[in-house]
C-alpha positions in Angstrom: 89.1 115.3 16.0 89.1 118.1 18.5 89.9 121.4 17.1 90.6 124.2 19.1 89.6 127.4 18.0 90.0 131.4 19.4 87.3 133.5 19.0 87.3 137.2 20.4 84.2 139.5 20.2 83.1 137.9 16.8 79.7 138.2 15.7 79.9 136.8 12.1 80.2 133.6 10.6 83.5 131.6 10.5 84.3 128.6 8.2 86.2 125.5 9.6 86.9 123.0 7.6 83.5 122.5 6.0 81.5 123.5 8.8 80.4 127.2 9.5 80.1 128.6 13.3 77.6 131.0 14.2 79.4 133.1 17.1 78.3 134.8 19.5 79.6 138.6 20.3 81.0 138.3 23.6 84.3 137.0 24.3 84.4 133.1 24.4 88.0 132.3 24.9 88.9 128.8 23.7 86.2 127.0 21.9 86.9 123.3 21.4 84.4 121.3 19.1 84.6 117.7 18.0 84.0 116.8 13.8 81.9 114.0 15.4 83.9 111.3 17.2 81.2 110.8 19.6 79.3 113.4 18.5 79.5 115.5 21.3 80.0 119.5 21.4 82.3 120.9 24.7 79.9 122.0 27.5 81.3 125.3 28.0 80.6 126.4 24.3 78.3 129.2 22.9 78.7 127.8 19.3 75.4 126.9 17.2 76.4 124.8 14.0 75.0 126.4 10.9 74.2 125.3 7.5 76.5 122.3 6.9 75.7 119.3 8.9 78.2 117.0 10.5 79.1 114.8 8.3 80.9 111.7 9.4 81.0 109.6 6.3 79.7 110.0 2.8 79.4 108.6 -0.7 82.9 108.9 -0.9 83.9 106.3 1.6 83.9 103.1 -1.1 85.7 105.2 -3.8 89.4 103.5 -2.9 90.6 101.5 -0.6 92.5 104.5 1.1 89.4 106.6 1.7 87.9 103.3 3.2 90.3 102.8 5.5 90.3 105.8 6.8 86.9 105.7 7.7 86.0 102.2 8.3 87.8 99.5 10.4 87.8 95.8 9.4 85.8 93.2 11.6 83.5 93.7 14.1 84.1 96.4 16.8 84.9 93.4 19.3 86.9 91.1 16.8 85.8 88.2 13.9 83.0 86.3 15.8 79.1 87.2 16.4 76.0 84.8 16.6 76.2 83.1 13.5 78.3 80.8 11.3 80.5 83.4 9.6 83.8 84.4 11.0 85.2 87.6 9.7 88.0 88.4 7.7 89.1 91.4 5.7 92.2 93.8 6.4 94.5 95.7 4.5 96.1 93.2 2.9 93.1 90.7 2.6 90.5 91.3 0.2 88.9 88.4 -0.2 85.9 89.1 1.1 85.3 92.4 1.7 86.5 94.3 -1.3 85.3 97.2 -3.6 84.1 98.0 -7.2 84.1 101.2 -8.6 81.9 102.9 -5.4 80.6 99.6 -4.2 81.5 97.7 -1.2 81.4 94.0 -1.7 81.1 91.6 1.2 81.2 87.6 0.4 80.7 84.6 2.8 82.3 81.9 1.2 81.4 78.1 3.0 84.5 76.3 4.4 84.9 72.6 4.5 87.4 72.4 7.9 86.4 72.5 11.2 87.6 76.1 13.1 85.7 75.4 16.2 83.0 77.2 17.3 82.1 81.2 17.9 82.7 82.4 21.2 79.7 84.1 21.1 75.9 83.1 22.0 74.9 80.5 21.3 78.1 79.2 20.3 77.6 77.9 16.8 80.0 76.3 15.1 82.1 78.0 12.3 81.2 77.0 8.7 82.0 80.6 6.9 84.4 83.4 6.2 82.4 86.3 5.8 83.4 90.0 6.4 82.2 93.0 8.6 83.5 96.5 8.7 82.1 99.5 11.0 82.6 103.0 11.4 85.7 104.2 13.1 83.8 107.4 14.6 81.0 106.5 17.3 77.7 108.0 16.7 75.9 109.8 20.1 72.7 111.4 19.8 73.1 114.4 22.1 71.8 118.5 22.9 74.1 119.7 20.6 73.2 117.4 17.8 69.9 116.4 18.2 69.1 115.2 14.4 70.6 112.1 12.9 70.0 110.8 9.4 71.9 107.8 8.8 71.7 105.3 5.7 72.8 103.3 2.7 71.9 101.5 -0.5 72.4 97.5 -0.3 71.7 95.0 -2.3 71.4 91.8 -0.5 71.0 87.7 -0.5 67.4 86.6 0.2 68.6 82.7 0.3 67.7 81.0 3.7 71.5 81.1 6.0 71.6 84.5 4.3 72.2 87.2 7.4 73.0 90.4 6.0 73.1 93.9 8.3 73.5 97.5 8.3 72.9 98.3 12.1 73.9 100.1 15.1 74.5 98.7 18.5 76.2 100.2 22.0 79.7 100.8 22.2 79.5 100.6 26.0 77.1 98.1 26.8 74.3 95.7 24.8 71.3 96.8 24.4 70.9 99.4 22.6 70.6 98.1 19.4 69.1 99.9 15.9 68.6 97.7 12.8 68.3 99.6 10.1 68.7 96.7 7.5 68.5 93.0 8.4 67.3 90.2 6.2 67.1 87.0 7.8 67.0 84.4 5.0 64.2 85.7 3.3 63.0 88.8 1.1 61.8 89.9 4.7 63.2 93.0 6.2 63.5 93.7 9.7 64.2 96.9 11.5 64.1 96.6 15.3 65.0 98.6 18.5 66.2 96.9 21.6 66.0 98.5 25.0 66.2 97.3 28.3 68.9 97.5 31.4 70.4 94.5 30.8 71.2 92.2 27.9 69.0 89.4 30.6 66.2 92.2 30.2 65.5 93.3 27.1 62.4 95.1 25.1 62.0 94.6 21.3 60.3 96.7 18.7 60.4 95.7 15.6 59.0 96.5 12.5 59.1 93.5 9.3 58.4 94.6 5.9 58.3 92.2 2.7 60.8 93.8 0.1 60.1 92.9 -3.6 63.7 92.3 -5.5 65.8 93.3 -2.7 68.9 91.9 -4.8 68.2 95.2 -6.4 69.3 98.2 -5.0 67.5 99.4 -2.4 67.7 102.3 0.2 67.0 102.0 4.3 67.3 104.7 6.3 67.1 106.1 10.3 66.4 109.7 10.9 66.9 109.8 14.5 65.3 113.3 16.9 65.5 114.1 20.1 62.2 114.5 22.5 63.7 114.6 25.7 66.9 114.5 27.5 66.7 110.8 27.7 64.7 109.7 24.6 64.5 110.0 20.7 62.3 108.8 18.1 63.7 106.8 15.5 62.1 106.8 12.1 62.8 103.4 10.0 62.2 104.2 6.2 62.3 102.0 3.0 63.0 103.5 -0.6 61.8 107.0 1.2 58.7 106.0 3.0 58.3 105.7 6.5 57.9 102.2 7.9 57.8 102.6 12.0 58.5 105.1 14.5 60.3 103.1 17.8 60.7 105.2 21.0 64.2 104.7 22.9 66.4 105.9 26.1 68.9 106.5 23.7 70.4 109.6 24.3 74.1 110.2 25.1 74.9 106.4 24.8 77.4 106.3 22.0 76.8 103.4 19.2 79.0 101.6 16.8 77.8 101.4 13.2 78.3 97.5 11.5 77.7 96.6 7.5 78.1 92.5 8.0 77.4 89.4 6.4 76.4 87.0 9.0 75.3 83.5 8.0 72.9 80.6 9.6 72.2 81.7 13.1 68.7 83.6 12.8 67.9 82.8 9.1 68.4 79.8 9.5 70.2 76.5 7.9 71.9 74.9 5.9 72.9 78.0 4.1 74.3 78.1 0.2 77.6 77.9 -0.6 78.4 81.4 -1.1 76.5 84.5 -0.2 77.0 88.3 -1.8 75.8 91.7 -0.5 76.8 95.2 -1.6 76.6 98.8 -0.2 76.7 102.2 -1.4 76.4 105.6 -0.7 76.3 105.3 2.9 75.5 108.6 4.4 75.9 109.4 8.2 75.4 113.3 9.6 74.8 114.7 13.1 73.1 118.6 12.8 71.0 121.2 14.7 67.7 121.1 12.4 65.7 118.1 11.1 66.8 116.3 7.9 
């Protein structure tokens, strides 16, 4: 949300919202700044974000379905299908597969026995599950004025080959870029992986596949993303705290779309079980000035 502020020959600290603004003295005028929908500051401001970060979801988020909604959207950001067997469902008024206990989100693929044609998507597989996915209503861009990301979650998820659970970010504008920061692929394997490239027909991979003991546990995965220069960041992959890989990317100022989903088949292969069950907490996502 954009929220126009007046400052005149200020030279102290102001609190909006949560947020505190370092001004400068001279006169700025009109001062617009954004609480994060693409992450973007206005060019024409003089305004350094102090102490608080900017936060665009927290803990909070699974607490009620009203909090939820506010900040997460049912489905995938371009509708039910992806490149597996599941199609999504989930909505206000459908809980059966994405729903939430006490701060937990709950996402279930259930097996269907009809036929509901195949997913539009490549390569076209055929529909065998109703699954869920939700993502983040507010885009994430790594930009000048918030150089320092730390995004992450806890999960507990299926290991059971057809199993395709995935916390992940991918381009809201065009495909690649793509950040995994979760992805089990129908074994206690995890993958985190960076796609680059001009052109989904050209694509560069890094990825980075780490054996996780009881991941039907809780466990936590996290980015920390940096700038290094004004087309590049490094993205730091961690596991339970520790540092995994370190990818390289042209990833600044391309906004992203944030996805939790249970996929099934497709990459982790088939037949899959008859039901499948991850969960997420504590999903954290800030933008800010200073490394996390």
């Amino acid at each position: 949300m954009n929220v126009p502020i007046l400052f005149k020959k200020l030279g102290w600290m102001i609190p909006v919202g949560s947020l505190f603004f370092a001004c400068s003295k001279q006169e700025l005028g009109e001062v617009k700044t954004s609480s994060g929908v693409d992450g973007k500051l206005s060019n024409t401001e003089n305004v350094v974000l102090q102490q608080s970060p900017v936060v665009l979801v927290d803990a909070s988020s699974f607490n009620n379905y009203t909090t939820f909604e506010q900040k997460w959207n049912y489905l995938y950001p371009w509708g039910s299908d992806h490149n597996g067997t599941a199609r999504m469902y989930g909505s206000s008024t459908d809980h059966n597969h994405i729903y939430l206990t006490g701060t937990d989100l709950n996402i279930l693929a259930t097996r269907i026995n009809w036929n509901e044609g195949n997913s539009p998507h490549d390569p076209y597989l055929p529909i065998r599950y109703h699954s869920g996915a939700i993502h983040l209503k507010e885009k994430i861009t790594f930009t000048d004025a918030l150089p320092y990301w730390e995004i992450r979650g806890d999960f507990q998820v299926p290991t059971v080959r057809g199993s395709w659970p995935a916390f992940w970010l991918t381009g809201a504008d065009s495909w690649p870029p793509e950040s995994d920061i979760m992805e089990f692929k129908g074994d206690s394997r995890n993958w985190q992986n960076t796609a680059t490239g001009p052109s989904w027909q050209n694509v560069t991979w890094q990825n980075k596949i780490t054996p996780v003991t009881n991941a039907g546990n809780w466990h936590n995965y996290m980015l920390r993303v940096r700038r290094v220069s004004a087309t590049h960041v490094d993205l730091d992959y961690y596991i339970d705290n520790q540092l995994m890989a370190t990818h390289r990317a042209d990833f600044m100022n391309k906004p992203f779309w944030l996805i939790i989903n249970m996929q099934m088949e497709g990459s982790s292969g088939e037949p899959g079980p008859q039901e499948a069950l991850m969960k997420a907490r504590n999903i954290y996502v800030a933008g800010s000035t200073t490394a996390f």
